[in-house]
KEKE-3310 file (N, C-alpha, C; in steps of 0.2 Angstrom, whole numbers, plus 5000, padded with zeros to 4 digits):
npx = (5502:5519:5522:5511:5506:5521:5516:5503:5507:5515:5504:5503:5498:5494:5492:5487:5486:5491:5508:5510:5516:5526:5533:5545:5554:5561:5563:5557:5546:5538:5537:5545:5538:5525:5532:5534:5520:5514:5522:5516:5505:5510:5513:5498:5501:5514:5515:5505:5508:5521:5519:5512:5523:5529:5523:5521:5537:5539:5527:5537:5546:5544:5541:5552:5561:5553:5555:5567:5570:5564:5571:5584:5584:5586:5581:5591:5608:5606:5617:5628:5627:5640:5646:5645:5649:5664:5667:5675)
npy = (5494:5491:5479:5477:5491:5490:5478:5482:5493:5486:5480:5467:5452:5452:5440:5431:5416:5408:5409:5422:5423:5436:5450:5460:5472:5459:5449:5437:5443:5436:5427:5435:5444:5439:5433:5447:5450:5440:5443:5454:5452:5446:5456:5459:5450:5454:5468:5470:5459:5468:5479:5474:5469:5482:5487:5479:5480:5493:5494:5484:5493:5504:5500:5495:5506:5512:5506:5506:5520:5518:5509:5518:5529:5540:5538:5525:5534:5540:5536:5546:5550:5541:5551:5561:5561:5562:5576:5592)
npz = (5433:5427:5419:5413:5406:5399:5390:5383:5375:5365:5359:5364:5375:5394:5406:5422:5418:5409:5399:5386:5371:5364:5355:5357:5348:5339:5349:5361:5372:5382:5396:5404:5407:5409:5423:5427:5429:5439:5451:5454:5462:5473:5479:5485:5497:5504:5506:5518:5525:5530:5534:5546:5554:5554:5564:5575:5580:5582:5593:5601:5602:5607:5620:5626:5625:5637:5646:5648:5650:5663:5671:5671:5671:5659:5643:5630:5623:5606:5592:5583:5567:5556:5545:5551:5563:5559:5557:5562)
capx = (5508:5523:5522:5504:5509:5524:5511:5499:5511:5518:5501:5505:5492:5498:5487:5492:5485:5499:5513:5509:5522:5527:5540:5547:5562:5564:5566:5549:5547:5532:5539:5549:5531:5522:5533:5531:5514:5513:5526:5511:5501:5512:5512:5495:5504:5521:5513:5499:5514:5526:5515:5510:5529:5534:5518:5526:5542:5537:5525:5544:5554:5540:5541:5559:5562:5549:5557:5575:5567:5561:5575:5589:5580:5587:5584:5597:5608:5606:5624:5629:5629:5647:5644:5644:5656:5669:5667:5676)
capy = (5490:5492:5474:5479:5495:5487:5474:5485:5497:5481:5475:5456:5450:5447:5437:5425:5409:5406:5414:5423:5427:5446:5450:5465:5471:5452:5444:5436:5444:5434:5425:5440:5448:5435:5435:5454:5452:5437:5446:5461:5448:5444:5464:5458:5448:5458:5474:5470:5458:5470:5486:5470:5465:5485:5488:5475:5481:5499:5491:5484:5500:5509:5496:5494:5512:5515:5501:5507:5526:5516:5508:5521:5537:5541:5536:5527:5536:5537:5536:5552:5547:5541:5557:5567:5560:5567:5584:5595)
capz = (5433:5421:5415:5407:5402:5390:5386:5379:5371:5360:5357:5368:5380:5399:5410:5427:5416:5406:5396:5380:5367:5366:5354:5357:5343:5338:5357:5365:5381:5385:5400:5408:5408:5415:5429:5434:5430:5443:5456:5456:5466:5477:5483:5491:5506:5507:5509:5522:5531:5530:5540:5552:5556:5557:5568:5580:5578:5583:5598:5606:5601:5612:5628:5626:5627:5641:5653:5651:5654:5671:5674:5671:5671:5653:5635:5628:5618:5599:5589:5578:5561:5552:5542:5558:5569:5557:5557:5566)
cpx = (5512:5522:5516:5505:5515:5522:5508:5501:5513:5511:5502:5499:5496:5494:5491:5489:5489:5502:5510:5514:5521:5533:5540:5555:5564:5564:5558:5551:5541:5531:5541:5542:5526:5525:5533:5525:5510:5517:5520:5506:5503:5513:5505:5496:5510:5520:5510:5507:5519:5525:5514:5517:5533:5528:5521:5532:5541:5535:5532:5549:5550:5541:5548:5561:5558:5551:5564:5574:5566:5568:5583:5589:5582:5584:5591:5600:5609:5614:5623:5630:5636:5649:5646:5648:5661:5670:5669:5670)
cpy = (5491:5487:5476:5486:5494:5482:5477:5488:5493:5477:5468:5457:5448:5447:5433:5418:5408:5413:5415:5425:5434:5448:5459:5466:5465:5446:5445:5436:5440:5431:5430:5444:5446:5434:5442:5454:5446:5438:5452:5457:5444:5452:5462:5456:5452:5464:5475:5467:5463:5478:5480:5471:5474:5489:5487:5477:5488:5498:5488:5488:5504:5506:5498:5500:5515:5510:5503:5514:5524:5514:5512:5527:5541:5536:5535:5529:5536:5541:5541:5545:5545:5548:5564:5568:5562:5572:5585:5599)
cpz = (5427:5416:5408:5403:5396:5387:5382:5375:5366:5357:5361:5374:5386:5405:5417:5424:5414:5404:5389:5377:5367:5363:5353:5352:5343:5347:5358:5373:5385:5394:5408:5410:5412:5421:5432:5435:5438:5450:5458:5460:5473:5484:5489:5497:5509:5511:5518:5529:5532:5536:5545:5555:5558:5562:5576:5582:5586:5592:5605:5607:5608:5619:5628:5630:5635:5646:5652:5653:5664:5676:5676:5674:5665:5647:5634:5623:5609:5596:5585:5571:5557:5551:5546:5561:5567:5558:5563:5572)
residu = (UNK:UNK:UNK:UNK:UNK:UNK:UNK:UNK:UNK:UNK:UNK:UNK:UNK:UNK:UNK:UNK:UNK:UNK:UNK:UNK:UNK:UNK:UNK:UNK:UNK:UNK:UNK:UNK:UNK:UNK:UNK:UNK:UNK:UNK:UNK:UNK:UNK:UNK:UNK:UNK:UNK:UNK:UNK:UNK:UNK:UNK:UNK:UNK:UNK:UNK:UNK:UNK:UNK:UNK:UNK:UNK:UNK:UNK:UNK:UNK:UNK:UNK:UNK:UNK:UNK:UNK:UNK:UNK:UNK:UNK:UNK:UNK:UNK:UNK:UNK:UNK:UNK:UNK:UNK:UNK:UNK:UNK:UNK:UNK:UNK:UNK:UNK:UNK)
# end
């Protein structure tokens, strides 16, 4: 994690029990530290939910797709990019 990497580099202690001072060139970053260090614990729910939520996603991109195939007899179609649609 960065936070501990410019923790250690300055010498400063950086735990999730409290804030420890950390002065870096005059200014105490201890605060700013303990919140990246306690935002790196929040990585274990975002990550884990965030593969659930595009699992699910995924699971109705696939139906979705596979009952308008039924219904239609095409996929519908995907838009050229901004980028694209200019060119001659």
């Amino acid at each position: 994690m960065t936070c501990a990497w410019i923790a250690n580099s300055h010498g400063c202690k950086v735990d999730e029990g409290s804030i420890h001072p950390c002065i870096i060139n005059g200014k105490d970053y201890g605060q700013l530290l303990y919140t990246l260090g306690v935002l790196g614990w929040l990585m274990l729910v975002t990550i884990p939910g965030g593969l659930f939520a595009f699992v699910i996603w995924l699971i109705v991109l696939i139906l979705h797709r596979e009952r308008w195939r039924n219904r239609f007899g095409v996929p519908p179609p995907i838009p050229p990019s901004p980028a694209t649609a200019s060119a001659p």
